[in-house]
Backbone as numpy.savetxt, mean C-alpha at the origin, in Angstrom:
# Nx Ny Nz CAx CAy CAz Cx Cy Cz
-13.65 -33.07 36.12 -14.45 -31.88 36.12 -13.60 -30.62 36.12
-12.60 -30.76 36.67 -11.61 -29.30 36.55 -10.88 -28.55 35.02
-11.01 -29.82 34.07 -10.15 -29.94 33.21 -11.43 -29.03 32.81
-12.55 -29.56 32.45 -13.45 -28.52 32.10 -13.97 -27.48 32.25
-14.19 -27.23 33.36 -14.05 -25.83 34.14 -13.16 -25.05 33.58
-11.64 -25.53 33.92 -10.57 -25.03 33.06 -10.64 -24.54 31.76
-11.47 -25.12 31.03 -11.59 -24.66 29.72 -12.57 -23.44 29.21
-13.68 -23.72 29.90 -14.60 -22.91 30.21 -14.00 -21.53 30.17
-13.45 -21.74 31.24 -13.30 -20.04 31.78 -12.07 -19.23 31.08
-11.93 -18.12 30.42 -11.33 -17.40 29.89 -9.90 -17.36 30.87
-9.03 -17.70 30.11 -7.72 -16.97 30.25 -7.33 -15.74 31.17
-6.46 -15.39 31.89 -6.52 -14.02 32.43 -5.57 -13.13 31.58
-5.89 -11.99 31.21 -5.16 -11.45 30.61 -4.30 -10.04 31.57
-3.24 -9.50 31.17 -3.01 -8.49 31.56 -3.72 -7.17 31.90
-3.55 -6.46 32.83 -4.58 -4.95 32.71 -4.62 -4.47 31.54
-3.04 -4.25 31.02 -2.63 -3.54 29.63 -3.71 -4.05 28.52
-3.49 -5.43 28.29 -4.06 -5.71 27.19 -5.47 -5.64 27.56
-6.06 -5.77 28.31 -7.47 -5.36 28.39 -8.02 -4.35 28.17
-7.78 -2.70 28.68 -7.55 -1.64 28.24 -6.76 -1.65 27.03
-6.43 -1.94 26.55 -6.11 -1.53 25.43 -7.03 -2.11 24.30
-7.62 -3.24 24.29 -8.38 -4.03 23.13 -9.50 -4.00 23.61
-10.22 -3.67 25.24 -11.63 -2.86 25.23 -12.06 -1.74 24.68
-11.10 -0.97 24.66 -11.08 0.30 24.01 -11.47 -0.18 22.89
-10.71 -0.44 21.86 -10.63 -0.94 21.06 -11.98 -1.53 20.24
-12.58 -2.30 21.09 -13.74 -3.11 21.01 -15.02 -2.05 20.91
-14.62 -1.41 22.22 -15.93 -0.18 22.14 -15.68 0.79 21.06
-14.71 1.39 20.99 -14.30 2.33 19.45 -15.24 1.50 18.34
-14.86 0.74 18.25 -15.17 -0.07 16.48 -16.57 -0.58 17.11
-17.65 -0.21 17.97 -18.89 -0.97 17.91 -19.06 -2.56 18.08
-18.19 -3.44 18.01 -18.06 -4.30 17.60 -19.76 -5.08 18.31
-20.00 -4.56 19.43 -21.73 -5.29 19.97 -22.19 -5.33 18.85
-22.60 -4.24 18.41 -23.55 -3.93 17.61 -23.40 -4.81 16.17
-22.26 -5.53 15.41 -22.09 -6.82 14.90 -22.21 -8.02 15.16
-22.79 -8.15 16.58 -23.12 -9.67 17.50 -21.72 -10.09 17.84
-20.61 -9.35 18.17 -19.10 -9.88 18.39 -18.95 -9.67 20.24
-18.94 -10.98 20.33 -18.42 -10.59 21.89 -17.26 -10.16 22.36
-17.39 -9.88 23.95 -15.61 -9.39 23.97 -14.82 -10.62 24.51
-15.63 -11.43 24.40 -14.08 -12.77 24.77 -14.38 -12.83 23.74
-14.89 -13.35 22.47 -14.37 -13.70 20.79 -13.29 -12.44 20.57
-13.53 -11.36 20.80 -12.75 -10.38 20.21 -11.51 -10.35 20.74
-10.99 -10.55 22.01 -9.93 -11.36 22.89 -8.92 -12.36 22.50
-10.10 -13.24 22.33 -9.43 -14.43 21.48 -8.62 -14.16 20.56
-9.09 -13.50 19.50 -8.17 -13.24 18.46 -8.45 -11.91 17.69
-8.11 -10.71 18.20 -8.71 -9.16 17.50 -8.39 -9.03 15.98
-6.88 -9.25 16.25 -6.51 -8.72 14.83 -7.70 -9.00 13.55
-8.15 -10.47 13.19 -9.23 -10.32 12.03 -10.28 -9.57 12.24
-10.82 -9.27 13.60 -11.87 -8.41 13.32 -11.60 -7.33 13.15
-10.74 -6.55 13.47 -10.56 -5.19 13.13 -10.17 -5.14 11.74
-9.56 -6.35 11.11 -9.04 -5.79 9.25 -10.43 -6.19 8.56
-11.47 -7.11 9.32 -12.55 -7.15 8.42 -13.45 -6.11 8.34
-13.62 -5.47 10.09 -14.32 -4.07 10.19 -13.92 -2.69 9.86
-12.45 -2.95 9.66 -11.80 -1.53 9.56 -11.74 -1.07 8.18
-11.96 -1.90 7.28 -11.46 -1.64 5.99 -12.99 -1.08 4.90
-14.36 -1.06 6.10 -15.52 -0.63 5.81 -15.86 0.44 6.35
-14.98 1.19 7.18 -15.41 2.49 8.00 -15.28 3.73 6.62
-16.60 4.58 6.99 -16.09 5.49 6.19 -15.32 6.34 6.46
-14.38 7.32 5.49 -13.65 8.53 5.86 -14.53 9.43 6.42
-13.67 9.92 7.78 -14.62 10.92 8.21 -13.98 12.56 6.96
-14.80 13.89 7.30 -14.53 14.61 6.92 -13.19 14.84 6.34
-12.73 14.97 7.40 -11.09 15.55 7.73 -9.86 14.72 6.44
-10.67 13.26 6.62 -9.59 11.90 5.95 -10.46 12.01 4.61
-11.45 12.52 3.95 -12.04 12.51 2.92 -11.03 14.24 1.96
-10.66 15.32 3.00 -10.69 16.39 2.33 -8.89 16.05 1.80
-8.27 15.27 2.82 -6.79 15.14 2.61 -7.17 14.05 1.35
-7.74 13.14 1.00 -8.07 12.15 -0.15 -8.11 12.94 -1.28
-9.10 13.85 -1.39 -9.28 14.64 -2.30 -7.74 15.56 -2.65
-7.31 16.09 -1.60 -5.91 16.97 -2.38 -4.95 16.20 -2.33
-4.53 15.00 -1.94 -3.84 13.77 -2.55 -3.92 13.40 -4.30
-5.53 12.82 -4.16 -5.55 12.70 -5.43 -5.51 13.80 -6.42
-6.08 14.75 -6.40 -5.81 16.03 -7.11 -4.27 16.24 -7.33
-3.30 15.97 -6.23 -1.60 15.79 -6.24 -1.34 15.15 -7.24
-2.07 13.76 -7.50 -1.40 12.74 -7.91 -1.97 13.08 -9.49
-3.20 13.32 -10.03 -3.53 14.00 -11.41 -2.35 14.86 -12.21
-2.02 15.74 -11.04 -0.97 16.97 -11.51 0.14 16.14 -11.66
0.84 14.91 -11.08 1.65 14.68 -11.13 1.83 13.44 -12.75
0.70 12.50 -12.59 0.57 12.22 -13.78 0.86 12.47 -15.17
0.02 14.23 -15.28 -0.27 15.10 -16.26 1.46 15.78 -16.68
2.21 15.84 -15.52 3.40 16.11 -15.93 4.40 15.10 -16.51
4.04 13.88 -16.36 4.20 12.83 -16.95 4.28 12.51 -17.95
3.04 12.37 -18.19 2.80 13.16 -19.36 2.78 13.71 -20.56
2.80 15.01 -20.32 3.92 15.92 -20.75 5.03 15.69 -21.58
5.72 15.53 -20.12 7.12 15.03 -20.77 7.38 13.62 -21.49
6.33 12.93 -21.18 6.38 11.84 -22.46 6.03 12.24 -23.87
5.11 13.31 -23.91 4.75 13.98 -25.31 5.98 14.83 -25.95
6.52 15.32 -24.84 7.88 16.19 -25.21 9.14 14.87 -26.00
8.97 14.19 -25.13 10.23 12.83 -25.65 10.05 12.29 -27.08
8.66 12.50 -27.19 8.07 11.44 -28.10 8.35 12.34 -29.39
8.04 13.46 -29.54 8.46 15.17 -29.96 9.51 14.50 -30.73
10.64 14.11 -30.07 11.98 14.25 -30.40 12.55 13.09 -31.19
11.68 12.22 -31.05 11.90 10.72 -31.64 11.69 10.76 -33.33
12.96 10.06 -34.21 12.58 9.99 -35.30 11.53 9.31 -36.25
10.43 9.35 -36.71 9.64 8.44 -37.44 9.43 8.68 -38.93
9.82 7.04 -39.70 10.06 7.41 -41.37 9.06 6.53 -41.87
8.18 6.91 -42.26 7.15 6.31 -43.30 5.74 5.37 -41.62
6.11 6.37 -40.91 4.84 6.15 -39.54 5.90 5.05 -38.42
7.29 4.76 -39.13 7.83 3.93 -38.37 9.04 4.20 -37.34
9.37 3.70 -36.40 10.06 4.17 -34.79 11.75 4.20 -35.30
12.39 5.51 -35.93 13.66 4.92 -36.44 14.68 5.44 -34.80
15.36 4.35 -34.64 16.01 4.84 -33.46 17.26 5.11 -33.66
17.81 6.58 -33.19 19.40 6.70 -33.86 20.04 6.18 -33.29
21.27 5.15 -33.97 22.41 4.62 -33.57 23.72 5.51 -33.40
24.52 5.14 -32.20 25.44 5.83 -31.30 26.56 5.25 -31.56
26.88 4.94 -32.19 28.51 3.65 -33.01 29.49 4.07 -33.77
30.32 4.19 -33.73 31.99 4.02 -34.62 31.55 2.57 -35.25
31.78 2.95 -36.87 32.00 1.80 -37.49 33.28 0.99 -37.21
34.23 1.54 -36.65 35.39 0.47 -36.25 35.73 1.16 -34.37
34.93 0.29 -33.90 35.23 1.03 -32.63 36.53 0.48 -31.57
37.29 1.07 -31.21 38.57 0.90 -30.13 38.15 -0.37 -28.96
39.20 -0.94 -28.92 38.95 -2.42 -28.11 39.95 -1.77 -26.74
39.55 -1.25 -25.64 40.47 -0.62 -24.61 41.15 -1.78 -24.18
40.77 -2.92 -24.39 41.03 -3.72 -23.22 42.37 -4.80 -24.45
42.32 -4.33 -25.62 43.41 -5.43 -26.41 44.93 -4.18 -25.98
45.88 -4.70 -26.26 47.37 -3.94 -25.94 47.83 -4.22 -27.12
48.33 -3.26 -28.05 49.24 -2.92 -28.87 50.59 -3.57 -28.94
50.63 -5.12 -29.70 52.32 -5.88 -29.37 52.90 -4.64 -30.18
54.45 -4.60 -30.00 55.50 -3.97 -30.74 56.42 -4.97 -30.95
């Protein structure tokens, strides 16, 4: 009968971790999903990446989203740009990609030595 009892009854945990993952528990609602706080105990981490990843942005995390992405447009667009500028410069003969070659028809071997 002890062995069961034993099992029964929850683990003791530290003050720390209790305060810290009640909090936790009450922050994120988790009642209000039918999640108890010994399931949530047991093992938090999945419930918070399954609940956390559905919260909406509040205000504040919606207005920084917006001038992020607006950042990231401008940064694109300069991109861009300068790909249209590159492209500018590239030779094409009869609609086709001619790429100029950079070569000495007889080019120097540094690495052969000159017998005498």
């Amino acid at each position: 009968m002890t062995t069961t009892s034993s099992v029964l009854q929850p683990a003791p945990y530290p003050d720390e971790y209790l305060d810290y993952w009640c909090d936790t528990y009450v922050f994120l609602h988790l009642k209000e999903h039918g999640i108890t706080v010994r399931q949530f105990l047991l093992d938090p981490v999945p419930y918070i990446e399954r609940l956390c990843n559905h919260l909406p942005l509040l205000p504040q995390q919606r207005a920084i989203q917006a001038r992020l992405d607006r950042e990231e447009v401008r940064n694109l667009e300069k991109e861009f740009e300068a790909q249209l500028e590159q492209d500018a410069q590239v030779t094409y003969r009869n609609g086709a990609f001619i790429e100029p070659m950079h070569h000495c028809a007889f080019p120097r071997c540094p690495h052969r030595r000159k017998e005498t």
